[in-house]
Structure formats: structure tokens, C-alpha cells
C-alpha positions in Angstrom: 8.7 19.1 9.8 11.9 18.1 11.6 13.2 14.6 10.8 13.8 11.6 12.6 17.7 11.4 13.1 17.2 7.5 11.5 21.1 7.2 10.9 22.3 4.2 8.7 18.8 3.1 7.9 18.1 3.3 3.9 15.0 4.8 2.4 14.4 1.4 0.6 15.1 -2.2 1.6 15.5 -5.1 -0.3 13.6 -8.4 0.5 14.7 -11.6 -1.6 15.6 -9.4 -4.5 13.0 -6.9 -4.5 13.3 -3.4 -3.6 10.7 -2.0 -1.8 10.2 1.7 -1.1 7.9 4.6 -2.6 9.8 4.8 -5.8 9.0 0.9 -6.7 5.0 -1.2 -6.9 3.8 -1.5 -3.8 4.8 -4.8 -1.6 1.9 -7.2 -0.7 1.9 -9.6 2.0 -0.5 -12.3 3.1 -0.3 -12.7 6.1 -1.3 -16.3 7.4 -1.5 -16.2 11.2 -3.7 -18.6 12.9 -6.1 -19.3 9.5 -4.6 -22.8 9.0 -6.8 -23.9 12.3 -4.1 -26.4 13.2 -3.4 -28.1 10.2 -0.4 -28.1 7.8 -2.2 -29.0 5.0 -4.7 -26.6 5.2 -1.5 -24.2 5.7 0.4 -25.4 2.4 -3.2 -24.7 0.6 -3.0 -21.6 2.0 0.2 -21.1 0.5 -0.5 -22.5 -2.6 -3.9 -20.0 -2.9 -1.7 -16.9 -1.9 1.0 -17.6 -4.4 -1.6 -17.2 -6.8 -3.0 -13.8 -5.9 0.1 -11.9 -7.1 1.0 -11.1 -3.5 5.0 -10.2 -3.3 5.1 -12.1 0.0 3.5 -14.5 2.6 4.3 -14.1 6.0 3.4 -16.8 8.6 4.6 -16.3 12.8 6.6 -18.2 14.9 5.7 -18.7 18.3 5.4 -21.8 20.6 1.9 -20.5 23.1 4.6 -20.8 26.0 7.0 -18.3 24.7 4.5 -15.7 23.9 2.5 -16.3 27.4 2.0 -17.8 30.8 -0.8 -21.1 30.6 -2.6 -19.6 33.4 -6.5 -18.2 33.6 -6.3 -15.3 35.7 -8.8 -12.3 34.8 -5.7 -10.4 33.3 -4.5 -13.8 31.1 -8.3 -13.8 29.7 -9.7 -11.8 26.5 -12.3 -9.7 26.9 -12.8 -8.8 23.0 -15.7 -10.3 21.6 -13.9 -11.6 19.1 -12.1 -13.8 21.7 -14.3 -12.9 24.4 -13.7 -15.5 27.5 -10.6 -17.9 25.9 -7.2 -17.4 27.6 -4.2 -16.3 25.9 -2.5 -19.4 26.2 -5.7 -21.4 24.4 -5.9 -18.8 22.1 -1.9 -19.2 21.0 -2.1 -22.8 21.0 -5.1 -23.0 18.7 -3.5 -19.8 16.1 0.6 -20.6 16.1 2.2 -22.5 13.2 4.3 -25.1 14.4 7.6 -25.2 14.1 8.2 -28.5 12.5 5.9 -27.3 9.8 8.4 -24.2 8.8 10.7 -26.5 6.7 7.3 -27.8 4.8 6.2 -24.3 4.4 9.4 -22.7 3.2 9.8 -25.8 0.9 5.9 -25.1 -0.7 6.7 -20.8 -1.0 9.9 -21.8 -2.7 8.2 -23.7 -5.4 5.8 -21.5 -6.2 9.0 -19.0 -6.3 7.7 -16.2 -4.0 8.9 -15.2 -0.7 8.2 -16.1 2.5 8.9 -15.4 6.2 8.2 -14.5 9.2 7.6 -12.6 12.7 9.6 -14.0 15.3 8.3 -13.4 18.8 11.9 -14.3 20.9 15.2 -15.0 20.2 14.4 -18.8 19.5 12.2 -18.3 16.9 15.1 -16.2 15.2 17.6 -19.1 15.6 15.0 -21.3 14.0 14.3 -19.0 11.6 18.2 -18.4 10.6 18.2 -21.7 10.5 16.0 -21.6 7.6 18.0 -18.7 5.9 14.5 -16.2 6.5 14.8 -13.2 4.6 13.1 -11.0 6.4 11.6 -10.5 10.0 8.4 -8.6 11.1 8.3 -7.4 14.7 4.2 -7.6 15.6 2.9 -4.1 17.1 2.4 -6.1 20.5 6.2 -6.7 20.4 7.8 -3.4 19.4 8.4 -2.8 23.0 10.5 -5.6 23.2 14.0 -3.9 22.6 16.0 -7.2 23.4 13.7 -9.1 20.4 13.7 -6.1 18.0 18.2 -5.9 18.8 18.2 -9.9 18.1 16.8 -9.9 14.9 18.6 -6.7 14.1 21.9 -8.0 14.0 21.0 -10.8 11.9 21.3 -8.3 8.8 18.1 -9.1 7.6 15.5 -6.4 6.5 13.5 -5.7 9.5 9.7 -4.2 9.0 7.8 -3.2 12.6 4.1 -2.5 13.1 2.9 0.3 15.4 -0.4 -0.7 16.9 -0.8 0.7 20.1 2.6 2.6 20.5 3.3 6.2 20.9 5.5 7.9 19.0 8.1 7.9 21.7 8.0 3.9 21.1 8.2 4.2 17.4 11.3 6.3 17.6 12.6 3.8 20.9 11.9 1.1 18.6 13.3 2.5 15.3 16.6 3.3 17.5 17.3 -0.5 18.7 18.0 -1.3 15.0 19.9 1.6 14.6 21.8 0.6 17.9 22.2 -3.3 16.6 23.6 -2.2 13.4 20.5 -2.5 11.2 20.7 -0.4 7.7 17.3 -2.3 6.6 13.8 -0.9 8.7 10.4 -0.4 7.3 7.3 1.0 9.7 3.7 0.0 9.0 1.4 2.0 10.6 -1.1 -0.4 12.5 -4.6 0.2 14.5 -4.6 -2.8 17.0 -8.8 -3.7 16.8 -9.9 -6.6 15.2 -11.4 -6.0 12.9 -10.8 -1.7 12.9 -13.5 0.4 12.4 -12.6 2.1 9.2 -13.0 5.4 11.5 -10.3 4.3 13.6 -7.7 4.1 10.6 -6.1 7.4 11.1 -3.8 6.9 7.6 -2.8 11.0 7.9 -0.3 8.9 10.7 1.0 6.9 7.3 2.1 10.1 5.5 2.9 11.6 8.8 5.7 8.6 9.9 6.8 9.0 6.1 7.8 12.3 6.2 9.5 12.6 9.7 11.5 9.0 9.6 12.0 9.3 5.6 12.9 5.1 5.4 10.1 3.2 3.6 6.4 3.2 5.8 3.4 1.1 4.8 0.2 -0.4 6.3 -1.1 -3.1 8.4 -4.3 -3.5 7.8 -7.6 -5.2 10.1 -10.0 -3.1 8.5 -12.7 -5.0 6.5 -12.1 -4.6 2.9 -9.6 -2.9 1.0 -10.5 0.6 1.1 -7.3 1.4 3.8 -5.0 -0.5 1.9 -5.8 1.3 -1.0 -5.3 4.7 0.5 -2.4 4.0 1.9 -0.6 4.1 -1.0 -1.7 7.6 -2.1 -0.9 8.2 1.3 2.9 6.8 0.4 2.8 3.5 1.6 5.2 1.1 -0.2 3.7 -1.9 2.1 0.7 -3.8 2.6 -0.3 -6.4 4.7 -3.7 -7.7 5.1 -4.7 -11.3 6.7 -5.1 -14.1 4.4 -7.9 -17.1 4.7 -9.3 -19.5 2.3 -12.9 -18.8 0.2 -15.5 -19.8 2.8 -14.0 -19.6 5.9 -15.5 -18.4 8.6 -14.1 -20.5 11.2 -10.6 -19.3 11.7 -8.7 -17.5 14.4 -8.8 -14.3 12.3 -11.1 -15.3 9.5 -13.2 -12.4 10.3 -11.0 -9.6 9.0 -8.6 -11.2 6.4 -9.6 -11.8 2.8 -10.3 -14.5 0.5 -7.9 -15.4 -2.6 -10.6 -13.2 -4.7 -10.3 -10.1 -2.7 -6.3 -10.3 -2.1 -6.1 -10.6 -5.8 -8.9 -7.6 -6.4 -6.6 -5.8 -3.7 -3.4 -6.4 -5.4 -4.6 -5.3 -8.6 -6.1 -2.2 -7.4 -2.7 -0.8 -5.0 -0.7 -1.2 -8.1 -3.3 0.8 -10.5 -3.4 3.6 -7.3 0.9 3.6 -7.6 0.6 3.9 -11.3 -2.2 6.9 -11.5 -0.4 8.6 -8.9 2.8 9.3 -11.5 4.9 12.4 -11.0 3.7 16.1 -11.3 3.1 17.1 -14.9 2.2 19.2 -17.6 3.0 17.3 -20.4 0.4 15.6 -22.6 0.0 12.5 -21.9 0.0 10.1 -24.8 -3.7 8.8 -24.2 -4.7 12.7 -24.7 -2.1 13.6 -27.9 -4.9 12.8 -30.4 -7.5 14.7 -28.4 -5.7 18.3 -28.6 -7.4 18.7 -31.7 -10.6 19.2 -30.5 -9.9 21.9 -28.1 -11.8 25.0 -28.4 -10.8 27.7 -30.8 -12.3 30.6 -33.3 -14.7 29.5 -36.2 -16.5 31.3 -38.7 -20.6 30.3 -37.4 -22.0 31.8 -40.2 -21.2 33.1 -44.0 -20.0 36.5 -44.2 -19.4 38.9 -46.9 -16.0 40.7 -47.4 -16.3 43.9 -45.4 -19.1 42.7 -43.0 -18.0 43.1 -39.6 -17.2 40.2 -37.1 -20.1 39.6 -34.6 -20.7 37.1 -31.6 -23.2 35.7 -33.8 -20.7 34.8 -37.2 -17.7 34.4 -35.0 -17.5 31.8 -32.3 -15.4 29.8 -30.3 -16.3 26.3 -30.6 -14.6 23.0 -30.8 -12.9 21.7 -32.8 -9.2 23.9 -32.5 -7.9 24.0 -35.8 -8.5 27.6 -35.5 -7.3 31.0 -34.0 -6.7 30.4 -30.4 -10.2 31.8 -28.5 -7.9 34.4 -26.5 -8.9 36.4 -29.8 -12.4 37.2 -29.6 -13.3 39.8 -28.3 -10.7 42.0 -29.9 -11.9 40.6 -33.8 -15.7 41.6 -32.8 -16.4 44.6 -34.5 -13.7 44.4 -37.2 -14.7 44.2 -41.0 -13.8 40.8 -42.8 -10.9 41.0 -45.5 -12.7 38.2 -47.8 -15.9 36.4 -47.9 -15.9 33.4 -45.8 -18.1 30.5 -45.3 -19.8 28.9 -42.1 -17.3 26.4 -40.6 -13.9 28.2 -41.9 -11.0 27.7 -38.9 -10.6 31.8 -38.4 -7.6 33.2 -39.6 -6.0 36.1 -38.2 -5.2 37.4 -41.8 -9.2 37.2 -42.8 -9.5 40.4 -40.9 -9.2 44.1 -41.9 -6.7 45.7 -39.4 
């Protein structure tokens, strides 16, 4: 496959002092969106529950509804998913966005738990706020990686950018992959991203994970509205370094995006289970593993089946190959059937090659 000419960009990044990249544990984030219905406390127990999972990372957004859309209801401002079905965008983004005299609070509450947090930025005054804050990070949302001027902003901050694809083509990818490179960026991660919510499991299309990983060669990973944990899982085998799934608290059903995020239970269950799928994957080999060492033993090889005299000939009946392998390797058989014995042996004798008569 010919390669994305990605430039400067490394093949790992570095967030808060992790290095993230498909030769490290995969990097979890819980993602918060809209799931603290309007409430900062509900958002710091959020926090607090997430910090708990084991996730490397929370991520909230930042977003006032008037610099994301237009308060207006015509047919083409109103959503026609049933999930949203009938509210405008403008109810919908004042009801799900964080406000911004909470991010002080909720950088505080991350930083005392001692894991990372930040954020995706959707125009260039969230990113002042956000530098403001010293963010470590940025996520571009798959409805804003056409938005060249926002991905260039947060570019030349220096800070590790990660970009989800929903809904772009490849020709967008590689647009959007070149406006870091153009702003000076050495820091991009790609998470490959199906824009339903929740996605069909059908509609996953993770062979596009491995695909992006091979042709841009900088760390890819996965953002994830399927129900469950079964893509997230198989991203990693896929060679995802990065997972993001939504985040609610046990119980709620309520929430903005309560219908395809997971509890504290199933992030933690997910957690566990992308860092098992990163260790069994290893490296090629054809060494014994240590678990197996004490095992060799009972391999198969030749055994005397039943007592024979000296001179009586080796048969399939007094010479088999059976476990345990202490014996002569079973590669032997059939050229020692048919040969005399040299001594008399007895059933369950390891088979020698120098009890036979050459």
C-alpha cells in the first residue's frame, strides 16, 4: 500500500506523560459530553466515577450552543434522528454543553484524582480558554474535521491533536491530516468514527481502522457509539492504540447520550478487557512460552505398549506413540516396525533407539 506522505507527524504522541501508540497499553478515554444534564455536580461525580475505572483520560467539550449553531428552528436547524427527533440544534447544545465556568472546577477534580483531562474545542475561543487552562491535549469532533481554520488553531498550540473521522472521506482525512502538518503539528492521532447514535454494530467497518493505520503510519484508534464493547475490543487487534467510548453514571437513562455510553461497571469491564486483547496479541513467536515449559514433557513420543522378548520384532501393537515424550521422537515408527528387539523390555519403557537390532 502506498503511504500517506504525513511529514513531521510522529508514529506516537505523548499526552501528560504517556506515550500512546501501538507499541504501548491502549489509551482509554471517557468521554463526558452532555451526560452531566446541566449540572456541575453531577459532572464532578462523573469525574470522580471515571477516575475510578482505570480510564487513562476523561475528555469533556467546550462549546457555548451559539458558537457551534444558529438559535433558529428552520427544517434544516431541526433533528430528525429519533434519538433527537424534533429538538433544534440550538436546544439540543444548550441542554448537552459544559459550561465554561465549570472547566476550572473540572480540571481542579481530574487533577486530584491524578489523571488527565481535556478537551474538544469547537472554535478558536474555546482553545484560548482552554490554553488558558494549560489543556494537554485537543480532540477535533468528526463533525468538525472540515473545519481547517479550527483544526490550524489548535495545531499551533503544540499540543497533541487526535481527530475523529465520522462521516469524512478519505480525501477529508488526508485534507485534515495536512492542516496540522501545515500549522506545524508533530503530534496527530486518527480515530476511526461511524457518526450513528448509537451504530449498528454492522455499520462499524473496523477493516477502515487497520486500513488508516497502515497508509498514515502515526497512531489510529477508535471512537466508539456502538452498544457495548465488542468494537472497542476489536479495535485493538485491529491496531488501535485509542479508545473512546461515552461515559454516564449507573442508572441513567436520562442523558443527552445516555443511550450509547457505558456505566462505571462496563468502562472498567472494557478497560480491563483492551489491555488483556494488547497483551495476548504479543509479537510473532516460536519460543515456548513459559506457561507451556513444564508441559513439553508430555508431548507424544515412542513407548514400549507391551512386554517383549529379546529378538521379537517391533509391531504397531508393542510399539506406540503415546504421551508422555520421554521417549524416541514419533518420526521413528514406522522405520522400527518390523525390526527385532536387542533386549527384553517391559510395557511402559521410553523407546530407545539402541533397544533395536540394526
Amino acid at each position: 500500500m502506498k503511504k500517506f506522505d504525513v511529514g513531521q507527524l510522529h508514529k506516537s504522541i505523548n499526552i501528560d506523560g504517556v506515550d500512546i501508540g501501538e507499541n504501548y497499553q491502549p489509551y482509554t478515554i471517557a468521554e463526558l459530553s452532555g451526560n452531566h444534564g446541566g449540572d456541575i455536580n453531577k459532572a464532578l461525580e462523573l469525574i470522580d466515577a471515571a477516575a475510578k475505572t482505570g480510564a487513562s483520560a476523561i475528555k469533556i467539550q467546550t462549546y457555548r450552543p451559539d458558537t457551534i449553531t444558529l438559535d433558529h428552528d428552520g427544517p434544516e436547524f431541526v433533528v430528525k434522528d429519533k434519538l433527537w427527533q424534533g429538538r433544534t440544534l440550538y436546544e439540543l447544545y444548550e441542554e448537552a454543553h459544559t459550561p465554561w465556568h465549570w472547566h476550572e472546577a473540572l480540571f481542579a477534580r481530574a487533577k486530584e484524582h491524578g489523571i488527565t483531562l481535556f478537551s474538544s474545542p469547537f472554535d478558536k475561543t474555546a482553545i484560548d480558554l482552554l490554553e488558558d487552562l494549560n489543556c494537554p491535549a485537543y480532540k477535533i469532533a468528526s463533525f468538525e474535521i472540515t473545519d481547517i481554520g479550527l483544526i490550524q488553531y489548535a495545531a499551533k498550540t503544540g499540543k497533541p491533536i487526535i481527530m475523529s473521522t465520522g462521516m469524512a472521506t478519505l480525501a477529508e482525512i488526508e485534507e485534515a491530516v495536512t492542516a496540522v502538518k501545515d500549522a506545524g503539528g508533530t503530534q496527530l492521532a486518527i480515530l476511526h468514527c461511524v457518526s450513528g447514535y448509537p451504530t449498528p454494530i454492522a455499520d462499524c467497518n473496523l477493516s477502515t481502522l487497520a486500513y488508516l493505520h497502515q497508509y498514515l503510519d502515526i497512531p489510529v484508534g477508535l471512537s466508539d457509539h456502538s452498544l457495548a464493547d465488542t468494537a472497542a475490543i476489536a479495535s485493538v487487534a485491529l491496531g488501535g492504540s485509542i479508545i473512546e467510548k461515552h461515559f454516564k453514571m449507573t442508572n441513567d437513562t436520562t442523558s443527552v447520550d445516555a443511550a450509547f455510553s457505558l456505566d462505571p461497571n462496563e468502562f472498567s469491564r472494557m478497560v480491563s478487557a483492551v489491555k488483556n486483547t494488547k497483551s495476548a496479541l504479543g509479537e510473532p513467536s516460536f519460543r515456548l512460552a513459559k506457561s507451556e515449559q513444564d508441559n513439553v514433557a508430555f508431548r507424544r513420543s515412542l513407548y514400549i505398549a507391551e512386554d517383549i522378548k529379546e529378538g521379537e520384532l517391533f509391531t504397531e501393537q508393542n510399539l506406540r506413540s503415546v504421551r508422555p515424550g520421554l521417549g524416541l521422537h514419533p518420526r521413528y515408527l514406522d522405520e522400527l516396525i518390523g525390526k527385532p528387539a536387542k533386549q527384553t523390555l517391559t510395557k511402559g519403557t521410553p523407546m530407545k533407539l539402541e533397544y533395536v537390532t540394526q
